[in-house]
TIKOL-95622 format. One record per residue (C-alpha): x negated, y negated, z. Coordinates in steps of 0.25 Angstrom, whole numbers, plus 5000, padded with zeros to 4 digits. Each point is the difference from the previous one (the first is absolute). Example, Ala and Ser with C-alpha at 12.3 -4.5 7.8 and 13.67 -1.06 7.14 Angstrom:
% residues 2
<rec <4951; 5018; 5031>>,
<rec <4994; 4986; 4998>>,
This chain:
% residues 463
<rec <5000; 5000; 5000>>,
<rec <4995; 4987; 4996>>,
<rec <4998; 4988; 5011>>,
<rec <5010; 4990; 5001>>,
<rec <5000; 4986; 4992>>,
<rec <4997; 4990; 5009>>,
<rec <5013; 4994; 4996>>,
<rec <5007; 5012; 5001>>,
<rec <5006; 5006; 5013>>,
<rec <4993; 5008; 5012>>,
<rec <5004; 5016; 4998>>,
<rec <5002; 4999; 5014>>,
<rec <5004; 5016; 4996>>,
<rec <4985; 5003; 4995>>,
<rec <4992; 4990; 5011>>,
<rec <4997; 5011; 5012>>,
<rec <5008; 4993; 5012>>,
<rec <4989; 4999; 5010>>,
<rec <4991; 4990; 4990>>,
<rec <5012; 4989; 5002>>,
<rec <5007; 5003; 5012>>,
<rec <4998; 4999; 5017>>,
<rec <5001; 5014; 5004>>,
<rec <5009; 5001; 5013>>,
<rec <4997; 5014; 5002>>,
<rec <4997; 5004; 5014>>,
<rec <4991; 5014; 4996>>,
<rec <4991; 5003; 4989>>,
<rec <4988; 5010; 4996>>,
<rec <4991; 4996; 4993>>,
<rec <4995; 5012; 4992>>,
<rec <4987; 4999; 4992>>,
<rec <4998; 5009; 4988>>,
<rec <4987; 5005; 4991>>,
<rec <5002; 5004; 4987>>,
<rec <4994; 5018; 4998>>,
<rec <5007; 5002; 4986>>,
<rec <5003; 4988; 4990>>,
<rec <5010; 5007; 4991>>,
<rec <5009; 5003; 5011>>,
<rec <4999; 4989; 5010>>,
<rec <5003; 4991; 4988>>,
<rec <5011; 5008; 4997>>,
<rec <5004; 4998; 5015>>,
<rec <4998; 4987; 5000>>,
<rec <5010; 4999; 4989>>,
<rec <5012; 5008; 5008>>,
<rec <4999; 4993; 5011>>,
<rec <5003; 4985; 4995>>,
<rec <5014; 5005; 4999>>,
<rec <5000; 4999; 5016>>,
<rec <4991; 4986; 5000>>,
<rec <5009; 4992; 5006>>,
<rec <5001; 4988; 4991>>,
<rec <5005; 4984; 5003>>,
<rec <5014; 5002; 4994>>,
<rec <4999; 5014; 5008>>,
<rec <4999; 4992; 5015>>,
<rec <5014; 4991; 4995>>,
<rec <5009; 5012; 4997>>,
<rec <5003; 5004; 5014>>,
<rec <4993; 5002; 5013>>,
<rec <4989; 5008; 4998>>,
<rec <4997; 5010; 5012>>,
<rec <4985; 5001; 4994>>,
<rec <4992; 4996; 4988>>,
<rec <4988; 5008; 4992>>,
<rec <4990; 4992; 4993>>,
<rec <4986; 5004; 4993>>,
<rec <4987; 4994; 4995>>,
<rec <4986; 5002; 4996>>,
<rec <4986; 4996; 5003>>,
<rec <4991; 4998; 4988>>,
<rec <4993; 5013; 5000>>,
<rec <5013; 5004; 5001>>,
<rec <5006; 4995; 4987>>,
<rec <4986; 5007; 4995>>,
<rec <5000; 5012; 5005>>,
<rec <5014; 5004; 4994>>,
<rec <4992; 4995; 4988>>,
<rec <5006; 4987; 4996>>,
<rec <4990; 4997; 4987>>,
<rec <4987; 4991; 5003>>,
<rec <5006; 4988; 4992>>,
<rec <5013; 5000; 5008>>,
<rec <4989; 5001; 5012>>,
<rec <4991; 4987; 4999>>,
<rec <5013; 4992; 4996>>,
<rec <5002; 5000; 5016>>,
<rec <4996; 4989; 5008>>,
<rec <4985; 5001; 5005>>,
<rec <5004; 5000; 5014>>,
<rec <5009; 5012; 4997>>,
<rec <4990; 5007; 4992>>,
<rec <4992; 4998; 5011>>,
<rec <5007; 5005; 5013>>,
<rec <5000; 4994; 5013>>,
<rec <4989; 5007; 5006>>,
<rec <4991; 4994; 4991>>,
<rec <5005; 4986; 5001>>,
<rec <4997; 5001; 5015>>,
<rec <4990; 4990; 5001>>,
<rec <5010; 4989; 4996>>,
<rec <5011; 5005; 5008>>,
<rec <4993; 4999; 5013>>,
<rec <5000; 5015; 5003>>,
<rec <4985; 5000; 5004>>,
<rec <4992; 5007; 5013>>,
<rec <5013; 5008; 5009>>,
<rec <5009; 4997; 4987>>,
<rec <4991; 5006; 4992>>,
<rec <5006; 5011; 4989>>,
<rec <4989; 5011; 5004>>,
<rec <5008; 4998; 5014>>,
<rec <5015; 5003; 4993>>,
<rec <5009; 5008; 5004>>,
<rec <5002; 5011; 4992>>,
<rec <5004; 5002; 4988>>,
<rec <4997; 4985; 4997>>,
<rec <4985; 5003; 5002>>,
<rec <5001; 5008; 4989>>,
<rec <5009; 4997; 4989>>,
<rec <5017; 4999; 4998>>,
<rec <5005; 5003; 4987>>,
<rec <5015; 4997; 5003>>,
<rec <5008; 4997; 5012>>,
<rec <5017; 5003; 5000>>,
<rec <5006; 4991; 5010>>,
<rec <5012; 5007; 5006>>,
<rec <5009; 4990; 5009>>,
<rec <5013; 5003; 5009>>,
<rec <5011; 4996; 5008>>,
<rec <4998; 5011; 5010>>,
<rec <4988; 5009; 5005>>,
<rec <5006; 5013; 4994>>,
<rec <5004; 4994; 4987>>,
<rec <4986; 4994; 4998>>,
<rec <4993; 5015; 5006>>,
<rec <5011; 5008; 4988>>,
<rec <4995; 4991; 4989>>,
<rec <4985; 5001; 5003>>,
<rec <5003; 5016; 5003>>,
<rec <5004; 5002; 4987>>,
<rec <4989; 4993; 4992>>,
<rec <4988; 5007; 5009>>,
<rec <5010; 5012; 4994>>,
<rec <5002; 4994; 4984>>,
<rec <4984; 4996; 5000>>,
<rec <4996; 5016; 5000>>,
<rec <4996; 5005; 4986>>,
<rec <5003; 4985; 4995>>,
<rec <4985; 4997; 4998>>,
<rec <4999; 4991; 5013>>,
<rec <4994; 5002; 5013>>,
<rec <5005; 4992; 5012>>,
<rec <4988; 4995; 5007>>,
<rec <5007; 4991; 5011>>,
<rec <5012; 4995; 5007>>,
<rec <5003; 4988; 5008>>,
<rec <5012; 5000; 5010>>,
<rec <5006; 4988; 5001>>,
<rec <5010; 4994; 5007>>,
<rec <5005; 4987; 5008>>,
<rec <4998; 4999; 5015>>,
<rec <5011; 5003; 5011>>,
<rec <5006; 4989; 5007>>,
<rec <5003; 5000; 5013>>,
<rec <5013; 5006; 4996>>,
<rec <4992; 5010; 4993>>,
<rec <5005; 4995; 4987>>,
<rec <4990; 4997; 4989>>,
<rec <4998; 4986; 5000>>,
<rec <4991; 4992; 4989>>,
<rec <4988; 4998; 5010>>,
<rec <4986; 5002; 4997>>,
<rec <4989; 5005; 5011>>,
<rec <4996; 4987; 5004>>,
<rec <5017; 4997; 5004>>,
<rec <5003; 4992; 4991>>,
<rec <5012; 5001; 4990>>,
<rec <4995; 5002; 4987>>,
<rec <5006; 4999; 4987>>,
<rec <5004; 4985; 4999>>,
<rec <4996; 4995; 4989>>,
<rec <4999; 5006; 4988>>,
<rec <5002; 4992; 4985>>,
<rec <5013; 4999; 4992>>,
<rec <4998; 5005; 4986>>,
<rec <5009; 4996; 4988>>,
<rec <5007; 5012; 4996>>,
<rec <4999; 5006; 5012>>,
<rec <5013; 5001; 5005>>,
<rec <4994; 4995; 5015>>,
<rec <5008; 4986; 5004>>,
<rec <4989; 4988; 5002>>,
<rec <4999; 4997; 5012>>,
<rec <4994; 4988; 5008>>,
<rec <4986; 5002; 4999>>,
<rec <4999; 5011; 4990>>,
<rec <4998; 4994; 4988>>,
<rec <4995; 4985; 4995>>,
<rec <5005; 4989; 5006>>,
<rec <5005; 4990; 4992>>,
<rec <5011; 4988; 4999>>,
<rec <5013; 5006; 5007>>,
<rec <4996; 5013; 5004>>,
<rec <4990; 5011; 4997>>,
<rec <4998; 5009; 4986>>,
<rec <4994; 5012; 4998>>,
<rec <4988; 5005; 4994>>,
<rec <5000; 5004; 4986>>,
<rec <4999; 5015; 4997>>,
<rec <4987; 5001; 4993>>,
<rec <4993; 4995; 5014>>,
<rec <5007; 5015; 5002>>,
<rec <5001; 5008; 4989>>,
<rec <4991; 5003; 4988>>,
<rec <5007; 4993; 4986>>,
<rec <5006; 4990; 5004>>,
<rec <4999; 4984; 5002>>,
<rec <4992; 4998; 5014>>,
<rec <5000; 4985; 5006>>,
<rec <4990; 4993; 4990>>,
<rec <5012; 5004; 4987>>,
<rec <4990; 5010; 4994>>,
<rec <5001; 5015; 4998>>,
<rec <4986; 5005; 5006>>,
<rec <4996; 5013; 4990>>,
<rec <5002; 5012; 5004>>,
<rec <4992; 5013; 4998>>,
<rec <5002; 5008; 4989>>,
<rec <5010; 5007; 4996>>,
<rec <5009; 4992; 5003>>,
<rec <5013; 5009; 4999>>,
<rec <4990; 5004; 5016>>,
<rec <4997; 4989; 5006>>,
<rec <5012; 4991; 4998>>,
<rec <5010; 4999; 5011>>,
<rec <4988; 5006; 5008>>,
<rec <4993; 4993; 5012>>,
<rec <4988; 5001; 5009>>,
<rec <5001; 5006; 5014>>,
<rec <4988; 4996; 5010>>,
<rec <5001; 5012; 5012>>,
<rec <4993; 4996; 5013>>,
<rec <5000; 5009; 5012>>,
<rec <4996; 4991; 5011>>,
<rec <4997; 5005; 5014>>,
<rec <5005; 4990; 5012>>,
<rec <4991; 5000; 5013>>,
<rec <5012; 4996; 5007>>,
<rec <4992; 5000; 5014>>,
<rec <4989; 4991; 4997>>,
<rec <5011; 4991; 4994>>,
<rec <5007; 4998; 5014>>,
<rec <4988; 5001; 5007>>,
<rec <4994; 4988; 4992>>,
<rec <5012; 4991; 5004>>,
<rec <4997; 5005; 5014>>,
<rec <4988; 4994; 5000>>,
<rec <5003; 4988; 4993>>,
<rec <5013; 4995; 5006>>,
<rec <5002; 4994; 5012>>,
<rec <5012; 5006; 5006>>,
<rec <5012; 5008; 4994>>,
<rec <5006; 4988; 4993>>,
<rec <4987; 4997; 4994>>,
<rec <4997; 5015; 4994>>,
<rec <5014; 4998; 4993>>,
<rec <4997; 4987; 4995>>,
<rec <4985; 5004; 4994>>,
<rec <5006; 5013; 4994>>,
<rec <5012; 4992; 4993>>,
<rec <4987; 4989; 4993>>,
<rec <4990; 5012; 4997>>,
<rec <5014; 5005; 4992>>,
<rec <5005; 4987; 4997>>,
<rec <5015; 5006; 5004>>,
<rec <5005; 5004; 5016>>,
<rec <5002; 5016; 5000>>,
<rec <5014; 4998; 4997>>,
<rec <4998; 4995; 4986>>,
<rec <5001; 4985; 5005>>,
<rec <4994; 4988; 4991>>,
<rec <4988; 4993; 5008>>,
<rec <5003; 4990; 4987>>,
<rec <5014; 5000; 5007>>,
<rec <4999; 5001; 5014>>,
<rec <4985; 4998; 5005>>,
<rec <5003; 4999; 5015>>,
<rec <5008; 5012; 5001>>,
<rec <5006; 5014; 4995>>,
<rec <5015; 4998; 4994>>,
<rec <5005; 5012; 4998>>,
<rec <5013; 4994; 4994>>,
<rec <4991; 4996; 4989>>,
<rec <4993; 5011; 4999>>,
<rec <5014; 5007; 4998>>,
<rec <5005; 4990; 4987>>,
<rec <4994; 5003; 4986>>,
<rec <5006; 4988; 4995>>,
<rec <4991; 4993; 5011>>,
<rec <4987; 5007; 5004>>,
<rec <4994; 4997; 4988>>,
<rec <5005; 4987; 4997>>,
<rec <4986; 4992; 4999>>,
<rec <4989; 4995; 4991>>,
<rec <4989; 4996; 5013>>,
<rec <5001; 4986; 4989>>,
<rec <5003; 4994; 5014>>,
<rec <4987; 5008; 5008>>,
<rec <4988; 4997; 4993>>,
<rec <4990; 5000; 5010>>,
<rec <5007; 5013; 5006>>,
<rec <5004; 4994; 5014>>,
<rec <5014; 5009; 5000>>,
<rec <4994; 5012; 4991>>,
<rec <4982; 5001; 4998>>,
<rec <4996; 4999; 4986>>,
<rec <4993; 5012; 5005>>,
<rec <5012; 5008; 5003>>,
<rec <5002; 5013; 4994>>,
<rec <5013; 4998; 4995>>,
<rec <4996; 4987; 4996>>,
<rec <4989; 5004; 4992>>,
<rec <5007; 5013; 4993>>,
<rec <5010; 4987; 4995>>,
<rec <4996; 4987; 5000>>,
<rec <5011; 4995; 4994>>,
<rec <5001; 4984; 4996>>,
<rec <4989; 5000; 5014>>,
<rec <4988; 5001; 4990>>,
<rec <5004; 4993; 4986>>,
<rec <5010; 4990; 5003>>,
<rec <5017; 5001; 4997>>,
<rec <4998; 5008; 4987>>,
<rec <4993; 5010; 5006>>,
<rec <4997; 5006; 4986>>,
<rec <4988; 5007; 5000>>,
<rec <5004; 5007; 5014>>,
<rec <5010; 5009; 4994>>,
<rec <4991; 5006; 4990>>,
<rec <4994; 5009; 5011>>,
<rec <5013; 5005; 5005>>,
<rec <5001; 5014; 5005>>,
<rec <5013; 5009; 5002>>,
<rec <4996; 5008; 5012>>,
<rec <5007; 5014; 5002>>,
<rec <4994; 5009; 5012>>,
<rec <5003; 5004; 5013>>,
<rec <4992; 5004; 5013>>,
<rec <4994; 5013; 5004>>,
<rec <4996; 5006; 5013>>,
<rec <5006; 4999; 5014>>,
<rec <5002; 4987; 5007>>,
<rec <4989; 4996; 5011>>,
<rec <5009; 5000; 5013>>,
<rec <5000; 4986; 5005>>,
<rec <4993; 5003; 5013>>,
<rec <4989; 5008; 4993>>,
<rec <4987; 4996; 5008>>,
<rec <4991; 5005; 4990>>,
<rec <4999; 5001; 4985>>,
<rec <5006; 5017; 4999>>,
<rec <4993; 5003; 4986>>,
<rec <5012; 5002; 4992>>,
<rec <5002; 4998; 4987>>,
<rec <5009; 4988; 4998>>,
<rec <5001; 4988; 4989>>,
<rec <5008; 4998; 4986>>,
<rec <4999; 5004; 4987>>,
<rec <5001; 4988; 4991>>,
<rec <5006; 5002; 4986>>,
<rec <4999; 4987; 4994>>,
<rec <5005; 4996; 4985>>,
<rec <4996; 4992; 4992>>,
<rec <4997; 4998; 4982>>,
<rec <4985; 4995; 5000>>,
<rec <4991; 5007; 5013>>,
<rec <4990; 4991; 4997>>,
<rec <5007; 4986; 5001>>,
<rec <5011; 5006; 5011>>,
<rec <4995; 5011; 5011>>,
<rec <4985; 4997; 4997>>,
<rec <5001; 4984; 5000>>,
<rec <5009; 5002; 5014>>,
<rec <4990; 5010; 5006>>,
<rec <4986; 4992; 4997>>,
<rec <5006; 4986; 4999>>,
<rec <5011; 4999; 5009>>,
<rec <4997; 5012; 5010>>,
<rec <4984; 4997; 5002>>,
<rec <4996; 4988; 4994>>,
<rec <5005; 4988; 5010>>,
<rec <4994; 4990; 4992>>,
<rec <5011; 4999; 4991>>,
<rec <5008; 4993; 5012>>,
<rec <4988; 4993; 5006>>,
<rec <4998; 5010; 5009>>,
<rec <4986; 5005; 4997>>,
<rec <4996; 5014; 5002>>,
<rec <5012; 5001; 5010>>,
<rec <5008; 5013; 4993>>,
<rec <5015; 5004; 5004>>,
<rec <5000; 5004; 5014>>,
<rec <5010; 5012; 4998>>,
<rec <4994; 5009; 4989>>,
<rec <4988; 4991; 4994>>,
<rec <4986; 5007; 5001>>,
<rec <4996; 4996; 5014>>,
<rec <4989; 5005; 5007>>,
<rec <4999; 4993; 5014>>,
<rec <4991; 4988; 4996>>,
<rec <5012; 4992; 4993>>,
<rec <5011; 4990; 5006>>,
<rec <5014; 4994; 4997>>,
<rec <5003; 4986; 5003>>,
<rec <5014; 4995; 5006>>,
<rec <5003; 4985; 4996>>,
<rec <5005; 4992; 5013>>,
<rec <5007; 4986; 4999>>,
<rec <4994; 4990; 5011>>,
<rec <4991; 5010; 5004>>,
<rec <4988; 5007; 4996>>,
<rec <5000; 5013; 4990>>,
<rec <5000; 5013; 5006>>,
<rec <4990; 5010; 4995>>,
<rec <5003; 5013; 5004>>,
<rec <4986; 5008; 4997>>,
<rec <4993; 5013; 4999>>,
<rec <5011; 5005; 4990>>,
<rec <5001; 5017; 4998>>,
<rec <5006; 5007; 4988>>,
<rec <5013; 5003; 5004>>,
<rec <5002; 5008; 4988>>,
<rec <4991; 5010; 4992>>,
<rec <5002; 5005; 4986>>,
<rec <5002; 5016; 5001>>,
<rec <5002; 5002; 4985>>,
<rec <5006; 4993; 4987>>,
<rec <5001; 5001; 4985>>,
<rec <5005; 4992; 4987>>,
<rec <5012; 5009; 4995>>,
<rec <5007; 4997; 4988>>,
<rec <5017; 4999; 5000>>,
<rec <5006; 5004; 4987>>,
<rec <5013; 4996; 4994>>,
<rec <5010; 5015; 5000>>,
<rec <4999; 5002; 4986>>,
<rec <4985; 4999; 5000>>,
<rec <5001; 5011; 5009>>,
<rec <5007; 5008; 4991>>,
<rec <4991; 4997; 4988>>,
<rec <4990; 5009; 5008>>,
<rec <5005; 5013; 4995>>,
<rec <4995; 4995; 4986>>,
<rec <4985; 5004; 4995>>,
<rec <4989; 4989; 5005>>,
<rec <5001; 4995; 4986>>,
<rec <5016; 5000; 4998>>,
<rec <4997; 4991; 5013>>,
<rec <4992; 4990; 4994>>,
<rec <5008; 4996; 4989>>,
């Protein structure tokens, strides 16, 4: 199937559902694939993309679970995608994340010779099944552990993933850390997602969203031009990139640093709340500096409802923030905020591992963080720029070596600054990493019908 004119309309039936919507599912696996037998693995590859749960597929009716796939570079290879089809990939594609380590910051502990396994190795696919419920989500991925035998691929790994338990013991959108996660996220034309405050770019009167090509391979992005895509491309049109990060969270030493640094209760609340740049209910510093509102936090039509055009210098929200630096919005270029939104990132994910119980006196070793599935058209101008620029490099808000203080590459020598009217600036020093890179990989989301075009020869592909 050919890409889409850029004047055409999204095939919101042939885009795969998770490269332009939120997920809201509260389990997941994660399961990661190698390719031992290219004729029938492509094979597989093409009856399966009757179950990928597309855009349109997420509208019809509630869906109790969804099934999405995607490929690595060597991936697309070692099914036998012809060499020419190959090098029409992006560099950074081409090149895998582990090899792009240097310039993503995952040096010394976060190292790729210190990955988990298999990302210390090599990925070739990874299937992304999510669910409403536990037994729904362990079903679906019993039964592709079951339809991968004598299908020409081998599973080398699976990642359980699910949201934390509330107090209630219902799964609420909170990371390790205790904050609620998932707020923003950007509004994509086409994408049947309403724009909310926040979501999109502001403008006169209200908020738009982002064009689709920011999204989605073919299509306009938010300069008016259609990037190229690889060849063929009846493959990589209505495709997208997916950036997959497995992220361990040192959730003691996190606690313990605000410990150290705070003066009292009230204080440890309030540093948390500027090193995140929201308070653990989802709260806006931008919004309400002084203290948590959880009223706020509640209101989508409000809790994102802010451009920090009035908070320049960072006294309600630091520059340094992480939330902050992950979007800057109109903070860094002025109203139009133009060249913000091209490094945009849909995030999809969810946590894994237990929680840390609250009274924990010491760090208990358990495996903990987030995996991160974040994307995005162009790796290079949107994961990569945000992970160098924005995460690491605080130069870009005046800010010097300073890097984001919840995931940035610290290693104990670094600092973040807290901007205070009528007073002096607080310096909170002696930063640790609070987060370490376990794994990752560059992975490849196809439109359906490319899927299904892998049953033909390599060469029937390439055409």
């Amino acid at each position: 199937m050919a890409a889409q004119s850029a004047a055409g309309d999204l095939d919101r039936n042939d885009i795969q559902g998770m490269g332009m919507r939120p997920y809201r599912f509260p389990f997941a696996h994660y399961h990661l694939l190698n390719v031992s037998d290219q004729a029938r693995a492509r094979r597989w590859f093409s009856g399966v993309a009757g179950r990928c749960t597309s855009v349109a597929g997420l509208d019809a009716s509630p869906s109790p679970q969804a099934f999405n796939v995607a490929l690595s570079w060597q991936g697309l290879s070692a099914i036998g995608l012809p060499e020419a089809s190959l090098l029409s990939f992006p560099q950074e594609f081409q090149q895998g994340m582990a090899a792009r380590a240097d310039r993503l910051g995952d040096v010394g502990e976060n190292a790729p010779t210190r990955w988990d396994a298999p990302f210390n190795e090599r990925v070739h696919a990874l299937v992304v099944v999510s669910a409403m419920t536990v037994a729904d989500r362990d079903t679906a991925s019993t039964a592709l552990l079951s339809d991968l035998r004598d299908n020409g691929l081998t599973a080398v790994g699976a990642i359980d993933a699910k949201l934390l338990a509330g107090q209630d013991g219902r799964p609420v959108p909170i990371e390790h850390f205790g904050f609620r996660d998932g707020i923003t996220q950007p509004a994509i034309e086409g994408s049947g997602e309403p724009v909310l405050p926040g979501a999109g770019i502001p403008e006169a009167g209200g908020w738009r969203a982002l064009k689709a090509g920011e999204f989605v391979l073919g299509r306009p992005d938010e300069t008016g031009a259609v990037p190229d895509l690889p060849s063929p491309t009846s493959l990589s049109g209505n495709g997208t990139f997916v950036v997959l990060r497995k992220l361990h969270q040192h959730v003691w030493a996190f606690r313990d640093f605000l410990r150290r640094s705070a003066t009292n209760e009230a204080d440890v609340a309030l540093l948390a709340a500027k090193l995140m740049g929201r308070w653990q209910s989802g709260a806006p510093l931008a919004l309400t500096a002084d203290q948590d509102d959880a009223a706020l936090a509640a209101d989508p039509k409000r809790n994102n409802e802010f451009t920090y055009l009035d908070d320049l210098r960072g006294m309600n929200c630091p520059l340094g923030a992480h939330v902050r630096r992950l979007n800057p919005r109109s903070g860094l270029t002025g109203p139009n905020g133009a060249s913000v939104h091209r490094h945009r990132l849909l995030r999809q994910g969810l946590p894994y591992g237990s929680r840390l119980p609250a009274d924990a006196a010491a760090d208990d070793g358990a495996e903990r963080g987030a995996i991160m599935l974040l994307v995005n058209a162009d790796i290079a101008r949107q994961f990569e720029f945000v992970q160098k620029v924005w995460i690491n490099d605080g130069d870009f808000a005046g800010l010097g070596n300073d890097k984001d203080p919840m995931i940035g590459g610290n290693d104990g020598s670094g600092s973040f600054t807290i901007p205070r009217a009528g007073a002096p600036r607080r310096r909170l020093p002696n930063l640790p990493a609070f987060v370490s890179t376990r794994g990752g990989e560059y992975f490849f989301l196809p439109g359906i019908a490319a899927l299904r075009s892998f049953a033909d020869s390599p060469a029937d592909t390439a055409s």
